[in-house]
N, C-alpha and C positions, 0 to 999 in steps of 0.2 A: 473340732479344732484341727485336729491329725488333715482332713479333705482339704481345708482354708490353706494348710501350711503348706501341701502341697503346691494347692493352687496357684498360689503366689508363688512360691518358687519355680514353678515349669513357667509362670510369667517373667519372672525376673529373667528364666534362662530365653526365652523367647524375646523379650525385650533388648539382650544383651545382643543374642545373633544376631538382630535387626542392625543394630549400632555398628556392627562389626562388617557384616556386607553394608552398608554405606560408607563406613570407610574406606573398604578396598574397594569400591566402585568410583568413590573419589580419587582414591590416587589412580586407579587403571585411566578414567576419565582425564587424570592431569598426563599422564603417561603417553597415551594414546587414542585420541576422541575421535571417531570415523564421520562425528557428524560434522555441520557446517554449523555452527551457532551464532548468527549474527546478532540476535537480540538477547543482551545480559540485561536483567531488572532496570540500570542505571544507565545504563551504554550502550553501543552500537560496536562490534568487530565488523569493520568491512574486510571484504575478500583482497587481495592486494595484487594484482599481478598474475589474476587464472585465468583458465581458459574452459571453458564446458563443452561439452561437443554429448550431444543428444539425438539417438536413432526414435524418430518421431514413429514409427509403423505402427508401435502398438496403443498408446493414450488417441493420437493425430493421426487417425489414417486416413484421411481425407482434405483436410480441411488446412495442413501444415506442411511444409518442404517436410523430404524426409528425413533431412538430417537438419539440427541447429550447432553452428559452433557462437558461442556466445563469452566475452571476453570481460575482465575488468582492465582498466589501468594503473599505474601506481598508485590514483590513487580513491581504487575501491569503487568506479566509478565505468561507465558504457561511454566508449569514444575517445578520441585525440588525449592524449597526455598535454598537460596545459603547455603553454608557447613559453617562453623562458620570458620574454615581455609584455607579461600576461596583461599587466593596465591599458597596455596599446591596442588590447582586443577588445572586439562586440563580445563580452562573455556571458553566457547564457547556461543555468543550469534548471533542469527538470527533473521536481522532487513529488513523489507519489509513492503509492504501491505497487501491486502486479500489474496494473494497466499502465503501469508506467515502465517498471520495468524492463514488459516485454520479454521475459523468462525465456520460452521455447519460441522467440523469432530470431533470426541472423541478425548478427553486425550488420550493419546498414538497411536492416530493413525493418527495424521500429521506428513507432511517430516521433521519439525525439532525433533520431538520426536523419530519419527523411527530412523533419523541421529544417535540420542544421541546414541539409542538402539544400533546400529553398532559398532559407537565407542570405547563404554564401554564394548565390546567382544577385541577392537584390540587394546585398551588403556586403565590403570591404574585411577583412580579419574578424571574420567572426569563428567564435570559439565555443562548441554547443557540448554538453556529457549529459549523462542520463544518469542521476544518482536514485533512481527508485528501487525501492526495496521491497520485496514479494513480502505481503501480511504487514506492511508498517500502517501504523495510525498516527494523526497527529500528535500526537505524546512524542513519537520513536520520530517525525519531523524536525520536531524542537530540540531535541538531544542531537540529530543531523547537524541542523542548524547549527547550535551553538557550538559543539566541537570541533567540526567539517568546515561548513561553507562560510563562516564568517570569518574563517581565517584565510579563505581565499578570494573573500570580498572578489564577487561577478557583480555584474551589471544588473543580472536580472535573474530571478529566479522563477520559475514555473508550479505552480502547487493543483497536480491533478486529484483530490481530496474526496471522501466523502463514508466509500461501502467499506472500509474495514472501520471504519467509527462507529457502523453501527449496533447500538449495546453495550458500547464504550463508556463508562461513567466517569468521573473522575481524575480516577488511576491515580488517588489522592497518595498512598503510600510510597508508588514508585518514585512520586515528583519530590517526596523531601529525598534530596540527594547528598544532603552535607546536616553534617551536625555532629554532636559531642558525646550527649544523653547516650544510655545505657541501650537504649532502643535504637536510637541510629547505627550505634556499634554492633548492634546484634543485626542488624537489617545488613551495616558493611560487609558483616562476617559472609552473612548468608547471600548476599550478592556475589561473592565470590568464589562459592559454590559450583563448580561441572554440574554435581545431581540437580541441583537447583535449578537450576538453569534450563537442563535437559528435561527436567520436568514441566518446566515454564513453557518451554517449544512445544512440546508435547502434547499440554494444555491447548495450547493457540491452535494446532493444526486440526485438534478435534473440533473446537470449537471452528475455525474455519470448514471442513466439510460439511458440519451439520448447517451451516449459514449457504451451503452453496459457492462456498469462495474457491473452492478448490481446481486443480487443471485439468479437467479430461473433456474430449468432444462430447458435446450431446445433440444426438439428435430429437429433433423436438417433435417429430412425428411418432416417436416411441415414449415421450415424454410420462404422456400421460394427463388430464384436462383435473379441473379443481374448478368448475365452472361459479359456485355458489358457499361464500366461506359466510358463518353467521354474523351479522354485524356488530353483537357486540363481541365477539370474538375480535374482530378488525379493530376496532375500536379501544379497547384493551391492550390490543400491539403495539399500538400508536401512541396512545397516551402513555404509555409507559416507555417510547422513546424518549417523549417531548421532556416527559417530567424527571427520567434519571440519566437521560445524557446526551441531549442538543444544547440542555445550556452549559455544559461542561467542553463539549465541543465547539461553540462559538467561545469560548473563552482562550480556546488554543489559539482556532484559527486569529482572534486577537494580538493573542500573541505571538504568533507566526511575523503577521504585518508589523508588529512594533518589533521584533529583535532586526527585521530585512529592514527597517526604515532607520532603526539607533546604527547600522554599519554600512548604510550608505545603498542598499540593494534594494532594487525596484522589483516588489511583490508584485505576481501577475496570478489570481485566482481560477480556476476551471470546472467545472461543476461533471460532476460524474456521470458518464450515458451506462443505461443497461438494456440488453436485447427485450428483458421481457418488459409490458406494460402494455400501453393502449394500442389496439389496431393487430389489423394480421400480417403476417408474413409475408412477404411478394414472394420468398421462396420454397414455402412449406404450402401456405397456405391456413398455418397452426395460428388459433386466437392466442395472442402475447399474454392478455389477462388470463386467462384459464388456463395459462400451462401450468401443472405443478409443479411445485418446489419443496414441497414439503407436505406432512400431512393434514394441519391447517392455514399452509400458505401455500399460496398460486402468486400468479406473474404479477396482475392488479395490486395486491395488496403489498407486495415487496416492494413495488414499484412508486407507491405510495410512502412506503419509508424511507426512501433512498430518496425521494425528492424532499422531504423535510429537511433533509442534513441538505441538499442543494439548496433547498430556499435560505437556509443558515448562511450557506456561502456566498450568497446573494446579496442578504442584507449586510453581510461584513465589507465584500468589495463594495457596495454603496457609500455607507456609512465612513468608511476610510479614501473615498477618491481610489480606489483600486482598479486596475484594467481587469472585468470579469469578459472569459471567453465563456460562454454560456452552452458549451460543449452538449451535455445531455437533452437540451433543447434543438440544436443544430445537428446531430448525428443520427444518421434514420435509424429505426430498427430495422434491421435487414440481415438474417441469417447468414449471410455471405459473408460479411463483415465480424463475425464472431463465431470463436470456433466453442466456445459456451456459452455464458446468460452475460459473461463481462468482459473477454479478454478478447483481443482482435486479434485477426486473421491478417495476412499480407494487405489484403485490399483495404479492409478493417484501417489498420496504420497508417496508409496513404489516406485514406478519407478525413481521417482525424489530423495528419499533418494538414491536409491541405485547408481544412476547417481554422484551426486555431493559424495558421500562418498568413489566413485572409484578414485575421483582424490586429494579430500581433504584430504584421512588418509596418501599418500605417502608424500605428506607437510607437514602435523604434525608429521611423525614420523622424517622427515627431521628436521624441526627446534625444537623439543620439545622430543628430544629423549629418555627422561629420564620418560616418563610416556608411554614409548611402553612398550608392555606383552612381 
């Protein structure tokens, strides 16, 4: 009994410490948070008014300028601060992930900037920003959406979608956002949370490197080959996309197009390219399928799940009359053009503006004629 009483008591006192360092890491965390925490359980903090500036030599030393300075606008957002007459513009916003983003390129040299640059040659006041956000999935869209950009009602929104959905189910808990019950309060409380939260990132970022989603060059000659993964191995990966979260992900993407269609905004879909998959390299010379990624995934079978979530994107722009730029169909793999397995390179950017702007400006001069040159 005397051993038990212990026991429990150096737990209690252990238990008590614990409580206690999360306290004062809560308040040091409210006090003074050194990180950048954009994504809270229920919400989005965007950056408001920074500026980044990034000595590329050591992740990019090839492949990327040396330096990135990269900026938000007031409001949270890549490019021009909106026009005071905003309804009088072609407004255009482009909502994604990291390949939207464009994290470590320059002001003016991502594909939504370069887009705008097009545009505003083949159209009157037009108004382009880049609201993409490194690791968002569509859940962290919809919350975009709803918050953001439906209160600044654009013309047209761009949705470059797909590789951070993948393995994404639900995300049933996050989405109840309002309520009264004892559980939603306890969910408020804890949304509200620094540790929480910093735990939450934390979560996402591991999970993101172990998926490959992460930013460093790779060169695919030291890669490494994965020539022959077993099929039901492959098979197993797949099926257990299909069945716990492409139909939770068409059900976003759904409702992406109906909140941009209830405020007036013309959804335009994009299907996602990635370096690896079928065919070799013009630059390496490296098989795209056999490169590895993992210990039983290679480039073929990634390639294979990322096209599921695109064919999802597919049948939604169908099924809704949506303009789909068929992006990952259209963009070659070519190592030049990505400085990893996703993220482009300067030329990269320009290939992909100049891809979706071939199909996007005969649309806009179709529904929005009155701001064609």
């Amino acid at each position: 009994m005397i051993k038990i009483h212990h026991l429990l008591k150096n737990l209690g006192v252990f238990l008590a410490g614990c409580l206690v360092a999360l306290v004062v890491l809560e308040l040091l965390l409210r006090i003074c948070n050194p990180l950048e925490i954009r994504f809270r359980p229920d919400r989005i903090v965007l950056p408001v008014n920074k500026r980044y500036i990034f000595d590329n030599t050591g992740k990019f030393p090839t492949k990327l300028a040396r330096t990135t300075i990269h900026t938000k606008n007031s409001l949270g957002f890549r490019g021009e601060a909106p026009p005071r007459d905003f309804r009088d513009y072609l407004t255009i916003i482009t909502i994604g992930g990291s390949t939207t983003e464009c994290f470590y390129l320059s002001d003016g040299r991502t594909w939504p900037d370069l887009l705008g640059q097009k545009l505003s040659r083949e159209f009157n006041r037009v108004w382009a920003n880049n609201a993409g956000l490194d690791g968002a999935t569509t859940y962290r869209h919809l919350i975009l959406m709803e918050d953001y950009v439906v209160k600044l009602r654009p013309k047209v929104v761009l949705f470059l979608i797909g590789i951070n959905d993948l393995g994404a189910g639900d995300i049933a808990a996050a989405e109840q956002r309002r309520g009264h019950d004892l559980r939603h309060l306890w969910h408020a409380l804890l949304y509200r949370s620094e540790v929480y939260a910093l735990g939450q990132n934390l979560y996402r970022y591991f999970i993101a490197q172990s998926r490959g989603l992460h930013h460093t060059e790779i060169d695919l000659r030291k890669a490494g080959t994965l020539a022959n993964i077993p099929e039901s191995t492959a098979q197993k990966t797949l099926q257990d996309y299909e069945t716990n979260s492409l139909p939770f992900f068409a059900q976003r993407l759904e409702k992406l197009v109906k909140v941009c269609r209830d405020h007036g905004i013309e959804p335009v879909l994009i299907t996602q390219p990635t370096l690896y998959g079928p065919g070799l390299d013009p630059v390496t010379g490296v098989n795209l399928s056999a490169v590895k990624l993992g210990d039983e995934i290679n480039g073929g079978l990634m390639f294979k799940a990322v096209e599921l979530y695109n064919g999802v994107t597919r049948r939604v722009a169908q099924k809704n009359g949506v303009l789909l730029i068929d992006l990952a169909r259209e963009l070659p793999r070519n190592s030049a053009s990505y400085y990893d397995y996703l993220h482009y390179t300067e030329p990269g950017a320009r290939e992909v503006a100049g891809i979706i702007d071939a199909q996007l400006s005969p649309f806009l001069a179709a529904r929005y004629p009155s701001f064609k040159k």
